[in-house]
Each structure stands twice: as structure tokens, then as C-alpha cells.
GULOPA-921504 format. One record per residue: residue number from 0; residue in one letter; x, y, z of N, C-alpha, C in turn. Coordinates in nm, 2 decimals, padded with zeros to 4 digits, m for minus. Layout:
N
<rec seq="NUM" type="A" n_px="X" n_py="Y" n_pz="Z" ca_px="X" ca_py="Y" ca_pz="Z" c_px="X" c_py="Y" c_pz="Z"/>
...
This chain:
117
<rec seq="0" type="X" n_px="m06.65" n_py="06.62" n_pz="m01.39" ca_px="m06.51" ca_py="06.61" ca_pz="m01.34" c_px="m06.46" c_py="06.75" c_pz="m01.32"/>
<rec seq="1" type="X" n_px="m06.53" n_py="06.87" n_pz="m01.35" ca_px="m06.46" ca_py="06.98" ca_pz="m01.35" c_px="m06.44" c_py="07.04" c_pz="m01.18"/>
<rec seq="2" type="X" n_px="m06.58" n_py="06.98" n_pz="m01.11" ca_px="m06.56" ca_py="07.05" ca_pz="m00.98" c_px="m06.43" c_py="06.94" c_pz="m00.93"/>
<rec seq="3" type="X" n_px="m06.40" n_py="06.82" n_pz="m00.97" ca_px="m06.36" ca_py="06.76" ca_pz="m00.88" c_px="m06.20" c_py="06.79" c_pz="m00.92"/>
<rec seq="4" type="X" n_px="m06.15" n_py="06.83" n_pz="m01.04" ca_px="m06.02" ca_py="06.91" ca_pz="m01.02" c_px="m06.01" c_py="07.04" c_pz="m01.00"/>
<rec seq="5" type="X" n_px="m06.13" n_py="07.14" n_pz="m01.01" ca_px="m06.11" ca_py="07.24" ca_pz="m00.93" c_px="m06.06" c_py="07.24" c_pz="m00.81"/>
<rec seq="6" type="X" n_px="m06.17" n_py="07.15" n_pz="m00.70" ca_px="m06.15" ca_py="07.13" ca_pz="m00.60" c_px="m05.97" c_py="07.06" c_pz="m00.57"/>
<rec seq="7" type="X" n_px="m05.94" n_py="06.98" n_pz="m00.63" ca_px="m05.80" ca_py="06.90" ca_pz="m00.63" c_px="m05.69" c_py="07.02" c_pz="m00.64"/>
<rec seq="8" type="X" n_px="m05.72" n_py="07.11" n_pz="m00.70" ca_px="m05.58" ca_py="07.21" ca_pz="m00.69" c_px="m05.64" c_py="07.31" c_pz="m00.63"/>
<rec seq="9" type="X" n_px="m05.76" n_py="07.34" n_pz="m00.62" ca_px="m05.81" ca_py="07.43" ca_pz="m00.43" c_px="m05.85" c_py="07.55" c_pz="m00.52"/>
<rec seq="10" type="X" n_px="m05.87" n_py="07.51" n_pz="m00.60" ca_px="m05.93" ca_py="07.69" ca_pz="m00.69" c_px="m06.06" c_py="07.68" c_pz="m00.67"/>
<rec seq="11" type="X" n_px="m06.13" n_py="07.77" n_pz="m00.56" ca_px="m06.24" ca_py="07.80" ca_pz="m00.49" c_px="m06.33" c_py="07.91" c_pz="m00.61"/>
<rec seq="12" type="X" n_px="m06.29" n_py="07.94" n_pz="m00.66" ca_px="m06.33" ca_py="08.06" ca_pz="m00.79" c_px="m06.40" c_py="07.94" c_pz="m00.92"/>
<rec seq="13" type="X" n_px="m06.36" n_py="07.86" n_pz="m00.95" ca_px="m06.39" ca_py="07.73" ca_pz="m01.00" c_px="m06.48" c_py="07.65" c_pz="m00.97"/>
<rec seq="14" type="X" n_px="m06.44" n_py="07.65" n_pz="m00.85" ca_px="m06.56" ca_py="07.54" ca_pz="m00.71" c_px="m06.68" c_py="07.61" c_pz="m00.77"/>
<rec seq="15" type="X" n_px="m06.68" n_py="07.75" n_pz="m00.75" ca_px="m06.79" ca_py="07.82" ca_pz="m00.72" c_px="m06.89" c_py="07.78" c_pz="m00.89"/>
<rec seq="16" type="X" n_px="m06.82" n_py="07.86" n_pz="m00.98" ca_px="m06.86" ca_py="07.81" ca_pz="m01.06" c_px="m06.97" c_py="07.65" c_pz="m01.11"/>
<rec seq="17" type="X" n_px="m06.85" n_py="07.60" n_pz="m01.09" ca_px="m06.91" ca_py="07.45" ca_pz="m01.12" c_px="m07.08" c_py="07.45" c_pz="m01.04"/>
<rec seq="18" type="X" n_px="m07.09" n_py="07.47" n_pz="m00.96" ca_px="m07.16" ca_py="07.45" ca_pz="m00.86" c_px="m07.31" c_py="07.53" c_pz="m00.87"/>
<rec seq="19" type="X" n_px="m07.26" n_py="07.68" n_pz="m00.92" ca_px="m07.38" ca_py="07.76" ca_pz="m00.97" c_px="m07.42" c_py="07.70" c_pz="m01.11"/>
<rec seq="20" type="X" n_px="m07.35" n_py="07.61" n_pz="m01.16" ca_px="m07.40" ca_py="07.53" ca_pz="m01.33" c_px="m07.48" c_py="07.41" c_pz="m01.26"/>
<rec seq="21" type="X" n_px="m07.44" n_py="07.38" n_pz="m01.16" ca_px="m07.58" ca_py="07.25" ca_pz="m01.11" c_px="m07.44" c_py="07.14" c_pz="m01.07"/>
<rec seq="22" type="X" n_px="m07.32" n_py="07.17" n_pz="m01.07" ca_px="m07.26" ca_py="07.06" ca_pz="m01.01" c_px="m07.30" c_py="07.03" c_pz="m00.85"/>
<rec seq="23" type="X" n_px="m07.30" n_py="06.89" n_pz="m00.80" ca_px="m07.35" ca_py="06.87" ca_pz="m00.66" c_px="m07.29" c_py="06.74" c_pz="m00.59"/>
<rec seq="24" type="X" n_px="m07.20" n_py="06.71" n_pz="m00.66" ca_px="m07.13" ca_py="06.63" ca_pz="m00.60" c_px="m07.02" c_py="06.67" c_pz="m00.45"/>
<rec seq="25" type="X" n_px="m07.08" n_py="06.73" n_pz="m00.34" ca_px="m07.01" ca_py="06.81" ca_pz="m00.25" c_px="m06.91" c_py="06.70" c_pz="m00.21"/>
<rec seq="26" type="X" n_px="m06.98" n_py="06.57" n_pz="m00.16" ca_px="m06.84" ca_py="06.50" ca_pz="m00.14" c_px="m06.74" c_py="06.41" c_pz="m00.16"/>
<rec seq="27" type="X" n_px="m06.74" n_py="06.42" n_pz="m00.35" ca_px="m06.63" ca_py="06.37" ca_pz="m00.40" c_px="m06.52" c_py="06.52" c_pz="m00.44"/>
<rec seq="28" type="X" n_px="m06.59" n_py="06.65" n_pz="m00.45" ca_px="m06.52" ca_py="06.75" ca_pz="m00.42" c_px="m06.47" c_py="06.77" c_pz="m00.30"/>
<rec seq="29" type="X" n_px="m06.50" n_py="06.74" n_pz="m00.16" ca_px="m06.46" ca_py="06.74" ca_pz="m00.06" c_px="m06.34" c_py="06.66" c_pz="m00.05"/>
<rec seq="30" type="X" n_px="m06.30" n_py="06.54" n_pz="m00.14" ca_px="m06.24" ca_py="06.46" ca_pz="m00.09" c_px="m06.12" c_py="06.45" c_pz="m00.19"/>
<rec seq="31" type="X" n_px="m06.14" n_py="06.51" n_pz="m00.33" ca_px="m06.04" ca_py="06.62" ca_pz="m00.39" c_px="m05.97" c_py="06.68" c_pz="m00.30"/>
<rec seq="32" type="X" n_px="m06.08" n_py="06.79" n_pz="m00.24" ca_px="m05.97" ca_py="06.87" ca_pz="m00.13" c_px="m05.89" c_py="06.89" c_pz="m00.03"/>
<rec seq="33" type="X" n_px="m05.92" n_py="06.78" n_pz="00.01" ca_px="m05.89" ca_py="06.70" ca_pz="00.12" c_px="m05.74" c_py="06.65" c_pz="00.10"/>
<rec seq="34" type="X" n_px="m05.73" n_py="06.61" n_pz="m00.03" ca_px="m05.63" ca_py="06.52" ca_pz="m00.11" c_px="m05.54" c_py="06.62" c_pz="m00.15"/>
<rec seq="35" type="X" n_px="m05.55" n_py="06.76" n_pz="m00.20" ca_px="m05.48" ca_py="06.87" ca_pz="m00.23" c_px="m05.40" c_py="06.94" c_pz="m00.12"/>
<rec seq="36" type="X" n_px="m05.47" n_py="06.93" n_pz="00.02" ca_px="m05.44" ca_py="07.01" ca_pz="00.12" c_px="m05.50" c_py="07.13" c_pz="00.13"/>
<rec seq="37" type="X" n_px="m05.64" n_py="07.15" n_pz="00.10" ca_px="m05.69" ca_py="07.26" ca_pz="00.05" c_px="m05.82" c_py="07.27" c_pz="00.20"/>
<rec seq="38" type="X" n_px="m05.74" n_py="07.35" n_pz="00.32" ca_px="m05.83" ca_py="07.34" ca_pz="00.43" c_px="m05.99" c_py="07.45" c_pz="00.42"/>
<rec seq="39" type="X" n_px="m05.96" n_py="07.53" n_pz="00.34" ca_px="m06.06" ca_py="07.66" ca_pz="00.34" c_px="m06.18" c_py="07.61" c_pz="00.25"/>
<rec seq="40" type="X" n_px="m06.12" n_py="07.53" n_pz="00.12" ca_px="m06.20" ca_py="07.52" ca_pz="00.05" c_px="m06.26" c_py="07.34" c_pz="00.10"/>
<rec seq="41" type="X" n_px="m06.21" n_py="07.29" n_pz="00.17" ca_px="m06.27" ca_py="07.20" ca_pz="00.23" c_px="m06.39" c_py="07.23" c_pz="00.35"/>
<rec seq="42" type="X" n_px="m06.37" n_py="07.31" n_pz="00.45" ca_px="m06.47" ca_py="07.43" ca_pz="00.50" c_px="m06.57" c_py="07.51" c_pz="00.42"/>
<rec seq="43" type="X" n_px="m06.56" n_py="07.56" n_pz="00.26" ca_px="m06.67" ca_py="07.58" ca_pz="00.18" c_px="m06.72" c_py="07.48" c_pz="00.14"/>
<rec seq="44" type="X" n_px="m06.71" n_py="07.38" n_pz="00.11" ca_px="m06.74" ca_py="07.23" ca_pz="00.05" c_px="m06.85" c_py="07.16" c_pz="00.19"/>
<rec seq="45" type="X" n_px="m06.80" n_py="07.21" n_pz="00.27" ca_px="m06.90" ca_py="07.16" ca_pz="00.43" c_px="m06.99" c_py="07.25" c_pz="00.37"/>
<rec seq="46" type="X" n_px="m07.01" n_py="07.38" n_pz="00.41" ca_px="m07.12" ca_py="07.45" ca_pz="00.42" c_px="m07.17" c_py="07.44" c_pz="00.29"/>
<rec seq="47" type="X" n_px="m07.14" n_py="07.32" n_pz="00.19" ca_px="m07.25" ca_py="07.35" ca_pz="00.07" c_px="m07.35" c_py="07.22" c_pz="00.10"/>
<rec seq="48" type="X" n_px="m07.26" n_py="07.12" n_pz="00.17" ca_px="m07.35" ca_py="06.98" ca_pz="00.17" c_px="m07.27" c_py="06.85" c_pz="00.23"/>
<rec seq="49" type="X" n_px="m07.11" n_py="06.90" n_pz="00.19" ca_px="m07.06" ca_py="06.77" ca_pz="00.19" c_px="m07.05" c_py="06.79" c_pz="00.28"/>
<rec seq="50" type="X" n_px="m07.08" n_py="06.58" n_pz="00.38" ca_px="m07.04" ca_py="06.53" ca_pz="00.48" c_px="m06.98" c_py="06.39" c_pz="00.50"/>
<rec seq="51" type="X" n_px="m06.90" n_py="06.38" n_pz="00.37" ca_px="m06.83" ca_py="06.22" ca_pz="00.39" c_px="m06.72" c_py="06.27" c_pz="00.45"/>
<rec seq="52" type="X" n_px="m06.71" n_py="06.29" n_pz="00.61" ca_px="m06.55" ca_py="06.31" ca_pz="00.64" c_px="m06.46" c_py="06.19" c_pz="00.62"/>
<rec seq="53" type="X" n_px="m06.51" n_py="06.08" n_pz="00.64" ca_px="m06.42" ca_py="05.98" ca_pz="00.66" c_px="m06.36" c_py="05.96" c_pz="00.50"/>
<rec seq="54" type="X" n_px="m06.45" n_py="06.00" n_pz="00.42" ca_px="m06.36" ca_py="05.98" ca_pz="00.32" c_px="m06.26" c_py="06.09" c_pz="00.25"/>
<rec seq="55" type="X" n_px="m06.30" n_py="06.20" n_pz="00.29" ca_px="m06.19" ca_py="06.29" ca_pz="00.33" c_px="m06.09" c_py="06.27" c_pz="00.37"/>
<rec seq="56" type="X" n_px="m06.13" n_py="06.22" n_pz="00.50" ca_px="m06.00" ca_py="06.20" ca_pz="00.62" c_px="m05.91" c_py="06.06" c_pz="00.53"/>
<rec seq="57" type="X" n_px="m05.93" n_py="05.98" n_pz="00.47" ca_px="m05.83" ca_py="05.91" ca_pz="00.37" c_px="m05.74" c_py="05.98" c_pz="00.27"/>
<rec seq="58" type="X" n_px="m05.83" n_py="06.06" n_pz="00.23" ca_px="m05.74" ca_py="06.16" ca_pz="00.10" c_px="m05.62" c_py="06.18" c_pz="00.17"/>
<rec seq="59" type="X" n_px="m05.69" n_py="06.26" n_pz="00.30" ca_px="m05.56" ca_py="06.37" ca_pz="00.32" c_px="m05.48" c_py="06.28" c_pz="00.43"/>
<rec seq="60" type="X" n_px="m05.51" n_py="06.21" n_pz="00.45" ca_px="m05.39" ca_py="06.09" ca_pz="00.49" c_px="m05.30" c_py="06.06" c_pz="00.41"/>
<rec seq="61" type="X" n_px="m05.35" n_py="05.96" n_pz="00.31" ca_px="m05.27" ca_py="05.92" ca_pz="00.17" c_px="m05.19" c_py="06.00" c_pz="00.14"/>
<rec seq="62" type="X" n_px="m05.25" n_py="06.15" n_pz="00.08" ca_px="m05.16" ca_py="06.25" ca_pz="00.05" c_px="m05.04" c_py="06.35" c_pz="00.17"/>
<rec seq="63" type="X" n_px="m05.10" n_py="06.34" n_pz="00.29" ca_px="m04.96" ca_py="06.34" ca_pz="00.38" c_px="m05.03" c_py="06.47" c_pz="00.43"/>
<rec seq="64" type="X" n_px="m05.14" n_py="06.51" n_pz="00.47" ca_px="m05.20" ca_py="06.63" ca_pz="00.49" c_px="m05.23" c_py="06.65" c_pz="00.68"/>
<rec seq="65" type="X" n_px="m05.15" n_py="06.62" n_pz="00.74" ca_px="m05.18" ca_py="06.62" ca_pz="00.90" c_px="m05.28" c_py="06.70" c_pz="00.96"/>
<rec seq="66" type="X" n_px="m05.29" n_py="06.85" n_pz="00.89" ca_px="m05.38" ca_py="06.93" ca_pz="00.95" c_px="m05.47" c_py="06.95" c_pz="00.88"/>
<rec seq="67" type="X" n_px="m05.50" n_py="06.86" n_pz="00.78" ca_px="m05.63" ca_py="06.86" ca_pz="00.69" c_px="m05.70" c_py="06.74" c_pz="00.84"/>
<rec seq="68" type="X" n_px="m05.63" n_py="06.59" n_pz="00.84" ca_px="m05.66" ca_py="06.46" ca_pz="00.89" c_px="m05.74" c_py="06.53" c_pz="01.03"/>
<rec seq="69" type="X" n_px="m05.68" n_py="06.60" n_pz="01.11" ca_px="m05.69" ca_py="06.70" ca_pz="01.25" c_px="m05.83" c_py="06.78" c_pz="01.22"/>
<rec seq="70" type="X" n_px="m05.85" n_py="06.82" n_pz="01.07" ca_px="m05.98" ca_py="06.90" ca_pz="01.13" c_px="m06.06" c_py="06.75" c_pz="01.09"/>
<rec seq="71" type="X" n_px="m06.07" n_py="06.72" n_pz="01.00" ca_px="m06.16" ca_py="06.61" ca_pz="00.97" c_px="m06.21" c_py="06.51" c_pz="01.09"/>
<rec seq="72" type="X" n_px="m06.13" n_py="06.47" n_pz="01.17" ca_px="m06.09" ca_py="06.39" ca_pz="01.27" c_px="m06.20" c_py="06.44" c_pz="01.37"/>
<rec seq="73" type="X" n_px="m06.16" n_py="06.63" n_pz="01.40" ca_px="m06.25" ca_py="06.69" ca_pz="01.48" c_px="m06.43" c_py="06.73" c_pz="01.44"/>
<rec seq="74" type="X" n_px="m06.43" n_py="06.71" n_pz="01.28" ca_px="m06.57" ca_py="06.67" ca_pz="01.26" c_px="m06.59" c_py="06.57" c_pz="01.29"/>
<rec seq="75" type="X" n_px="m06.56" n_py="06.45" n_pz="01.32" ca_px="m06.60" ca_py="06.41" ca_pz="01.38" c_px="m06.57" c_py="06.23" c_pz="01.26"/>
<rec seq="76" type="X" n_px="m06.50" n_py="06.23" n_pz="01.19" ca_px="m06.45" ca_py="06.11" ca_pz="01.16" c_px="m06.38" c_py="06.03" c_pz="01.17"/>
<rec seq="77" type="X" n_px="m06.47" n_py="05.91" n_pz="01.16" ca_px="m06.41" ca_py="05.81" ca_pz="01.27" c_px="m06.33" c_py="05.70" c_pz="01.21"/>
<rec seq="78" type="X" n_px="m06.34" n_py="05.71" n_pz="01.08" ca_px="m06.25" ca_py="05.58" ca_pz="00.98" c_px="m06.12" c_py="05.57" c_pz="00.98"/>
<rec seq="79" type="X" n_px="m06.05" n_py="05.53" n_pz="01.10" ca_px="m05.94" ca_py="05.54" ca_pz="01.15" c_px="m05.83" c_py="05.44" c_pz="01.07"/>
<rec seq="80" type="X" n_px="m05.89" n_py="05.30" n_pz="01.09" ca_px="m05.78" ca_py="05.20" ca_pz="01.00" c_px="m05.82" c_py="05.22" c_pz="00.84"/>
<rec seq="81" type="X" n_px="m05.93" n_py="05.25" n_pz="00.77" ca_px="m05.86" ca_py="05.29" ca_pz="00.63" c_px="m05.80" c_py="05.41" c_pz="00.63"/>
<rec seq="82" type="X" n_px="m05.83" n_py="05.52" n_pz="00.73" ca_px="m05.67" ca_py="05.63" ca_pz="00.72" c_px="m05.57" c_py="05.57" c_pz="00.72"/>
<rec seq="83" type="X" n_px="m05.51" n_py="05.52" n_pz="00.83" ca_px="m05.40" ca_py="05.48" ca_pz="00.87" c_px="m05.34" c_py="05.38" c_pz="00.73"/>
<rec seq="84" type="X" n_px="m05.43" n_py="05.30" n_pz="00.69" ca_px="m05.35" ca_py="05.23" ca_pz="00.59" c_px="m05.34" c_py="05.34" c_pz="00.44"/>
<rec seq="85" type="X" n_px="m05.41" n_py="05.41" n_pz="00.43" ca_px="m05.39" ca_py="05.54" ca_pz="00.31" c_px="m05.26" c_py="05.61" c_pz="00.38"/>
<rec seq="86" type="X" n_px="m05.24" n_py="05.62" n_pz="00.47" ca_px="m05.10" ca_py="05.68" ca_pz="00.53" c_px="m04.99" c_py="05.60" c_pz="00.51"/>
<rec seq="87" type="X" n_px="m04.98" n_py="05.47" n_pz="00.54" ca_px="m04.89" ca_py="05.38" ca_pz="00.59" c_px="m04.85" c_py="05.33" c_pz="00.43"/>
<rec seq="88" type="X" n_px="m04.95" n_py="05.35" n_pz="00.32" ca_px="m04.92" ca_py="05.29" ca_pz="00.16" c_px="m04.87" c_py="05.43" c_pz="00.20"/>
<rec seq="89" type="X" n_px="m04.85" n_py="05.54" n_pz="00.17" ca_px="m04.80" ca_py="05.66" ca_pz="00.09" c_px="m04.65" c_py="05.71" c_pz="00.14"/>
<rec seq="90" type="X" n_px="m04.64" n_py="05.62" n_pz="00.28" ca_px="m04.51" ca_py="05.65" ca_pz="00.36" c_px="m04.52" c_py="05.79" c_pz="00.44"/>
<rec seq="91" type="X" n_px="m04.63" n_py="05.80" n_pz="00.53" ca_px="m04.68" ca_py="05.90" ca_pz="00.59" c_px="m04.67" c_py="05.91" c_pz="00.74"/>
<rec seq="92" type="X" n_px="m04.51" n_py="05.87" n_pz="00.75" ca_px="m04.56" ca_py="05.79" ca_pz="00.90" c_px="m04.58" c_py="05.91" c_pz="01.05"/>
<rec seq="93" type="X" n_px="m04.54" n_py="06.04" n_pz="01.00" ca_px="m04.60" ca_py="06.13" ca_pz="01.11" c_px="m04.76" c_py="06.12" c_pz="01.08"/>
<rec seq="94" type="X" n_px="m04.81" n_py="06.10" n_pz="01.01" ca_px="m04.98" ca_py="06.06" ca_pz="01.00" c_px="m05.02" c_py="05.90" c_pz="01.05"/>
<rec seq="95" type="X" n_px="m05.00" n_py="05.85" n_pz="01.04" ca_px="m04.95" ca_py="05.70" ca_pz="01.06" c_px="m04.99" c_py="05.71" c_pz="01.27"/>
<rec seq="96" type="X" n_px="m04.84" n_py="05.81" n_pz="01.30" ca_px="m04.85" ca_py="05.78" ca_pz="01.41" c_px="m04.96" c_py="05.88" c_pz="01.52"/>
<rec seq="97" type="X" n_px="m04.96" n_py="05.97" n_pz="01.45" ca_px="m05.09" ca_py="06.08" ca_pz="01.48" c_px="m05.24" c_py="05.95" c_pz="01.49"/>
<rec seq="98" type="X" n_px="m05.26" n_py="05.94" n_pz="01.41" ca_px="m05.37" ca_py="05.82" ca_pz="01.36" c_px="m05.37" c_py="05.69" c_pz="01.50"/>
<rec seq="99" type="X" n_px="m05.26" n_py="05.61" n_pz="01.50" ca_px="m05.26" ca_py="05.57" ca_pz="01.57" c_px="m05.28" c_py="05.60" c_pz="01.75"/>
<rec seq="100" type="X" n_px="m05.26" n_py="05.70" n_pz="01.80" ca_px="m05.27" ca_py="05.79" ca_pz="01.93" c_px="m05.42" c_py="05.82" c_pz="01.91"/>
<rec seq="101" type="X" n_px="m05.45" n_py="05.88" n_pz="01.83" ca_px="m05.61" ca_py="05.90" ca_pz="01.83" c_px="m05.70" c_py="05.75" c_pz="01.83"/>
<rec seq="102" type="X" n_px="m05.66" n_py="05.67" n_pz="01.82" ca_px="m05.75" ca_py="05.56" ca_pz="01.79" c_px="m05.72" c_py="05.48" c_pz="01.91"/>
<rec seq="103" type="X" n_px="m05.62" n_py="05.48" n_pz="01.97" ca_px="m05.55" ca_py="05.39" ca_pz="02.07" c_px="m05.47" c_py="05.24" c_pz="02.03"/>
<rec seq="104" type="X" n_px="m05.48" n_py="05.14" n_pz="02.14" ca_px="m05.42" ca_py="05.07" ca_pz="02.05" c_px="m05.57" c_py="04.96" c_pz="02.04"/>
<rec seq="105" type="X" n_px="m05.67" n_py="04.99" n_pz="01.99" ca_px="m05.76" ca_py="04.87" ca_pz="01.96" c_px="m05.71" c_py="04.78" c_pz="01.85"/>
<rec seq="106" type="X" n_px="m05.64" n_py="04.85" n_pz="01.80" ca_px="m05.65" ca_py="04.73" ca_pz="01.61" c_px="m05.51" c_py="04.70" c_pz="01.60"/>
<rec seq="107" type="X" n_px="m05.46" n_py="04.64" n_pz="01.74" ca_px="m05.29" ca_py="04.64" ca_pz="01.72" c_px="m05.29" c_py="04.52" c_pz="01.61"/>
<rec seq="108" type="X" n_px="m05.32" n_py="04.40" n_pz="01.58" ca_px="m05.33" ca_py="04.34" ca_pz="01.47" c_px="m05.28" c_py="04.39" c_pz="01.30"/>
<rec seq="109" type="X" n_px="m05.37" n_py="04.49" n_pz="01.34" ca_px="m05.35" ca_py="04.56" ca_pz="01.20" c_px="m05.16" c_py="04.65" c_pz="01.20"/>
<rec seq="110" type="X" n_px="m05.22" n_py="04.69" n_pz="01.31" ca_px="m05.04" ca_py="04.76" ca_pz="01.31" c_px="m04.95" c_py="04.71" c_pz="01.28"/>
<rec seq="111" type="X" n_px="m04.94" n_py="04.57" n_pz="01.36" ca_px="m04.85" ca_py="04.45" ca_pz="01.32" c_px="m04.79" c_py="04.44" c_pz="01.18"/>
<rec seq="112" type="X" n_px="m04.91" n_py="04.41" n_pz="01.09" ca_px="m04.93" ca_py="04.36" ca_pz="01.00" c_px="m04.90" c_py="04.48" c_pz="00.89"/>
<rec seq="113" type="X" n_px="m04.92" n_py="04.61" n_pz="00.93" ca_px="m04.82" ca_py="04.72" ca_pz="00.83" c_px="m04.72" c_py="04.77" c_pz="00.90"/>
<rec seq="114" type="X" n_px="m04.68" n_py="04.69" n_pz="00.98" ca_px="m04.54" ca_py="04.68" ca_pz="01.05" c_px="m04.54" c_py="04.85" c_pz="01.11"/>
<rec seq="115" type="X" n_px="m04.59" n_py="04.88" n_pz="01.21" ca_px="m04.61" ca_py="05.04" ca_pz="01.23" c_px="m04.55" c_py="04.98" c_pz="01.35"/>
<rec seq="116" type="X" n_px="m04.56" n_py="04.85" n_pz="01.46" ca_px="m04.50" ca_py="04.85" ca_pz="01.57" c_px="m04.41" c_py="04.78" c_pz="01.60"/>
């Protein structure tokens, strides 16, 4: 658990640590950071291994992180309606409506139904 609150409050000095001891969980630390708003050390976290963006891109939804969601999104993750509903529980509605514009309107159902339209 230690890389994964390092990574949660973005202390990259810590990251580092954990990591030279044999921690290797890259992306439940990724998705700490993701959740903290921690863009740089989410960028170190790539170049060690981690590649769950989508579960990233939830964190920093949920937590209200638009320009974490923006790079995630541009790696290339695609888990649009569990973002949107990690946004929509946390009251995140400039993420919400970001989310929605990138996805279009395929899943108007869903929108309905967390009342976004």
C-alpha cells in the first residue's frame, strides 16, 4: 500500500522508492494518481509500465481532474460511460460534459438516466 499513497498525494521521491524495493503494481499507482491530480507523476508511472488508462481516466473523473481525464483520454482511453458516471456520482458536471462531447451522443440512454440531458 505504500506506493499506492505515495502515488495518491504525488510524492514521486516515494514512488521512486517503493519501486527500487520491488513494488510493481504500476497501475493501481497510476490510478492513485490519477485520483490525486498528480499529471507528472502519472507520466512517470507510464514510462515504468503502467497502462490501465481507462482506469485512470475514472479516478480522475470521480475526483474532478479535467486535465488529468484530457491526457488519459489522449492515450488513448476509451471507458467513456464508467468515466462519465465517476463524474456524474461526484458532481463533476464540467467533466460530465467534456466526457460527453468526446463520446458523442451514442449512450443517450444512459444520460437520461443520470439525468445529464
Amino acid at each position: 500500500m505504500g506506493l499506492y499513497a505515495a502515488a495518491r498525494e504525488g510524492n514521486l521521491k516515494k514512488c521512486k522508492f517503493f519501486i527500487s524495493k520491488g513494488a510493481d503494481d504500476f497501475d493501481g499507482a497510476l490510478h492513485e494518481a490519477a485520483r490525486g491530480g498528480h499529471l507528472e507523476l502519472c507520466k512517470y508511472l507510464i514510462a515504468q509500465g503502467a497502462d490501465d488508462f481507462n482506469w485512470a481516466l475514472w479516478g480522475a473523473a470521480y475526483d474532478g481532474h479535467l486535465d488529468i481525464c484530457k491526457f488519459f483520454i489522449s492515450k488513448g482511453a476509451g471507458s467513456f460511460n464508467w468515466a462519465l458516471r465517476g463524474a456524474a456520482w461526484s458532481g463533476h458536471l464540467d467533466i460530465c460534459k467534456y466526457l460527453i462531447q468526446k463520446n458523442g451522443l451514442r449512450d443517450l440512454k444512459l444520460y437520461k438516466q443520470i439525468n445529464l440531458l
